[in-house]
C-alpha positions in Angstrom: 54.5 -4.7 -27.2 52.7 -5.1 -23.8 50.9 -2.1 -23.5 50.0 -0.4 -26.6 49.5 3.1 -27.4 46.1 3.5 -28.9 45.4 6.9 -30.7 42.4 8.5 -32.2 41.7 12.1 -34.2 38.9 14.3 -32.7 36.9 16.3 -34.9 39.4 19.4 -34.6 42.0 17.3 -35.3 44.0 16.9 -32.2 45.5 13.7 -31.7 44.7 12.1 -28.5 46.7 9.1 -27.1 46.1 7.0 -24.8 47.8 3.5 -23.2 46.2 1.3 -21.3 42.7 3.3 -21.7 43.9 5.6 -19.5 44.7 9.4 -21.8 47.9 10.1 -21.9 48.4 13.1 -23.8 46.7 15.7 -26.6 48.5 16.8 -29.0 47.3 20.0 -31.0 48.0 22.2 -33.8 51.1 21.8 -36.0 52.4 18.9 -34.0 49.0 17.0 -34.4 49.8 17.6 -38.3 53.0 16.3 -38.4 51.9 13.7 -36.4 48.8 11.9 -38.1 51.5 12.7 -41.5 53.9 9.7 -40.0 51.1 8.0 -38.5 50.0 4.4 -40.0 52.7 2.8 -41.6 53.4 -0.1 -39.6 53.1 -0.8 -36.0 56.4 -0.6 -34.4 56.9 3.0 -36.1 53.5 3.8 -34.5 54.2 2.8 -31.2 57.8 4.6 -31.6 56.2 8.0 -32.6 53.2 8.0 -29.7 56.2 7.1 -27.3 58.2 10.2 -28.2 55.4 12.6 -28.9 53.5 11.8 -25.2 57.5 11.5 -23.5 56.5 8.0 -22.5 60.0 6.6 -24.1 62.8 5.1 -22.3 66.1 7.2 -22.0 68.5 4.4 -20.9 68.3 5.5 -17.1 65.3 3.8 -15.9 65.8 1.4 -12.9 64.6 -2.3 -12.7 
C-alpha cells in the first residue's frame, strides 16, 4: 500500500488513526474495543479495518 494507515492507543484508550501524518479519525468507547480486539494480525487486515472504521474505503464509485 501507498499510503498507510498508522494507528496508536491514547492513554484512555481511544484509537486514533492517522494516514499520511495527518489524523484522520478517533475512535472511542466500544468501537475502540472492538477495534484494538482485531487489530495486529497481519498488515493487509490492518489496513482493511482502519479503512472501514475511519470510512476512508473505496465503494466501487470513485472516478479516475
Amino acid at each position: 500500500m501507498e499510503d498507510p494507515f498508522d494507528w496508536q492507543v491514547t492513554a484512555s484508550g481511544a484509537v486514533r488513526v492517522s494516514r499520511g501524518g495527518r489524523g484522520v479519525a478517533v475512535i472511542g468507547g466500544r468501537d475502540a474495543q472492538r477495534l484494538l480486539a482485531r487489530l495486529g494480525r497481519d498488515d493487509a487486515t490492518d489496513q482493511l479495518l482502519l479503512a472501514k472504521a475511519t470510512g476512508n474505503y473505496k465503494r466501487g464509485n470513485e472516478r479516475r
